[in-house]
N, C-alpha and C positions, 0 to 999 in steps of 0.2 A: 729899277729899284723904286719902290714906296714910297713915296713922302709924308710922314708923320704932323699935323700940326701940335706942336706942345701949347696948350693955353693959360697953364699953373707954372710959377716961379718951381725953377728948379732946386732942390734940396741937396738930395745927395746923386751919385750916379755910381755905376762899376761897369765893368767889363765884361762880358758875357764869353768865355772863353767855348769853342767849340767843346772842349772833353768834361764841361762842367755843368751842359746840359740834361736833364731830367728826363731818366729815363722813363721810357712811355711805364703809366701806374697797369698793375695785372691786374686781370678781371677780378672783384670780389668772387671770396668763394659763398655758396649758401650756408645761410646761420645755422647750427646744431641746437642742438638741445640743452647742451650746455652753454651756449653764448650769451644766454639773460644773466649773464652776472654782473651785478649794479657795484661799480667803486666808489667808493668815499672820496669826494670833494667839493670846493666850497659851492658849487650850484648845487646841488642836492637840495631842495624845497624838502620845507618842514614839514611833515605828515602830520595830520591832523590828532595823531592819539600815538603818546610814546610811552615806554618803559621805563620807571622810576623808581630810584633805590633812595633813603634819606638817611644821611647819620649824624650821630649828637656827636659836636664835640665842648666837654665841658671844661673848662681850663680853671685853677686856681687864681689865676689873674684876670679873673673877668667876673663878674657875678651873677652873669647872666650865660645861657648855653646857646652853641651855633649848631644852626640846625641845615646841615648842606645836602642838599638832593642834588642827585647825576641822573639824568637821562638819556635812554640808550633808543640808536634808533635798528632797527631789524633790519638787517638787507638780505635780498636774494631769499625772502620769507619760503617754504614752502621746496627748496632747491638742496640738493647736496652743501651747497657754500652756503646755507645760512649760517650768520652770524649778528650777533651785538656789536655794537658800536658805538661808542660815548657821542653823544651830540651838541649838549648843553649842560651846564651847572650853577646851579642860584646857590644863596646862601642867605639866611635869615636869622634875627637877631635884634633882640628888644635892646641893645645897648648900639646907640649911634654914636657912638665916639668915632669912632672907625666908619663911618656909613660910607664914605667915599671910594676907600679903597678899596671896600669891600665890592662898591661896584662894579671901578674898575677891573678887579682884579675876575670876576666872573665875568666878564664879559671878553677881556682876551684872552682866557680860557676854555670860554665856547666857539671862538674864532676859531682855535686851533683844533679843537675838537673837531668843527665845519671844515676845518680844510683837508683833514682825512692825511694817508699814510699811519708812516709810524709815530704816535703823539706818545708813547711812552717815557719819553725824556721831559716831561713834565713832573714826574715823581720825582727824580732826582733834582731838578734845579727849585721843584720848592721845599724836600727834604734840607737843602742847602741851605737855605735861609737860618740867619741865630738873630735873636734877640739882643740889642746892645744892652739890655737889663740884665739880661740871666735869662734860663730857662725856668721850667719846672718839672714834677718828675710826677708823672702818670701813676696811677692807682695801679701795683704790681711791680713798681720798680724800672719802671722805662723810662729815660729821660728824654723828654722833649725839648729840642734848643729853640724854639718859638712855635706863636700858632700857626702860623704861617705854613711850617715844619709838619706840623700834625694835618694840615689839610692835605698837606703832600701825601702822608702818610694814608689816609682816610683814602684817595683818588687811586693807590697803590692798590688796597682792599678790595677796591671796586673793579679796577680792571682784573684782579687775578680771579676775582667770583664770575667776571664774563668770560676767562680764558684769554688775557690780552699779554696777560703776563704770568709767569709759574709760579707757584708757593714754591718757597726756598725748603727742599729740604736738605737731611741730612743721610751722611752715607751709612750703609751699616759699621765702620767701623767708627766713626763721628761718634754713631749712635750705643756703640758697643761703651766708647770711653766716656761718655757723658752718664751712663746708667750706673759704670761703676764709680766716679768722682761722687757721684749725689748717695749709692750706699754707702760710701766710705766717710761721705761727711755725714750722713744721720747717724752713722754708727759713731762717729765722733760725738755726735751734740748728743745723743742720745744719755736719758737722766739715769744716772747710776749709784744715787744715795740712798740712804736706807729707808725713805721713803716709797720709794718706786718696787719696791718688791714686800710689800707687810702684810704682815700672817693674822692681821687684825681684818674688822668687817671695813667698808668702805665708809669714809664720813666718822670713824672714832676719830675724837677731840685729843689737843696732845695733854699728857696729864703733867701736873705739876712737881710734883715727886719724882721719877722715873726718867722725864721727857721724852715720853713713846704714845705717838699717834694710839691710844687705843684704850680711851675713855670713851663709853656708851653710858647709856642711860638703860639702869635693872632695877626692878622692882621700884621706879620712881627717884633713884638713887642714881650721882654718879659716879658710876662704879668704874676703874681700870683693869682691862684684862690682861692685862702685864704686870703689874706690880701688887692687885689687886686694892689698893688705896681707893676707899668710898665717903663719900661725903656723910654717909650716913651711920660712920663709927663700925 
């Protein structure tokens, strides 16, 4: 038997059980044509020129607008598996209130961007976020429960335009009763006075006598074509 010199303090040790030894590795097979396929993780070196998307977001509670660009980096350029892939996100912004977090907060969202897998669950945990103020409600009617919220929102945008993620849609029958709830409400709100159907020109004036849209102006005069009452006797 061997005699081993140890010359390092010992740390840890195990047992090397006959049936728990490593079986001999099998020859590598040769690389295909398809084997260049590059994975996302954090070693991936930044390429010197990436893809970039930028978008406003303008919030009522701020006075100034945040201008966030995402950058995508290409892998597997040129191959069946190309694809995009989020890498980095800044965020810019004339109001420094917030300057810090703003930092942070781009910065280990580029982290997880660099560490590659699925980073999709990023849209959900900053869709999560509320403001202990209140929200505010988007131009269209969407309520925003903070900015924070709406960045989620904006990164949501961006992956579904690289294919990271689906547009939600709807089914056709979704689609069937949504078409008929919005005829059934215009045809509710829809204006049904005796206004919205007159047998006068458009833009007659209502007359003072009568009260029927359908005072013009004749021969200088003016004249209603309903009651015929003229200012001019």
């Amino acid at each position: 038997m061997a005699h081993i010199k140890i010359d390092k303090k010992i740390a840890k040790y195990r047992v090397l059980k006959p049936e728990a030894k490593e079986a001999p590795a099998a020859p590598k097979e040769p690389l295909k044509a398809q084997d260049n396929v590059i994975w996302m993780h954090e070693k991936l070196e930044r390429p010197e020129v990436l893809i970039g998307s930028t978008y406003k977001i303008k919030t009522p509670v701020s006075d100034h607008a945040m201008y966030v660009t995402i950058n995508d980096i290409v892998l597997n350029e040129g191959t069946p598996h190309e694809q995009r892939r989020p890498f980095e996100v800044f965020i810019n912004s004339k109001n420094l209130d917030h300057f810090q977090w703003i930092v942070a907060l781009t910065r280990v969202i580029s982290a997880v961007f660099r560490k590659g897998g699925d980073t999709t669950f990023l849209v959900d945990e900053l869709k999560a976020v509320f403001d202990p103020k209140g929200g505010y409600w988007q131009p269209g009617g969407k309520f925003m429960p903070s900015t924070i919220a709406e960045l989620g929102y904006v990164i949501e945008r961006h992956l579904q335009s690289i294919g990271m993620l689906k547009k939600p849609e709807l089914d056709v029958h979704q689609r069937k009763l949504v078409e008929e709830k919005r005829a059934e409400f215009e045809a509710r709100a829809k204006q049904t006075d005796a206004f919205s159907k007159s047998h006068f020109p458009e833009g007659a004036q209502l007359c003072a006598k009568c009260s029927t849209a359908a005072v013009v102006m004749m021969d200088g005069c003016n004249t209603c074509l309903n009651c015929g009452d003229s200012k001019c006797g």
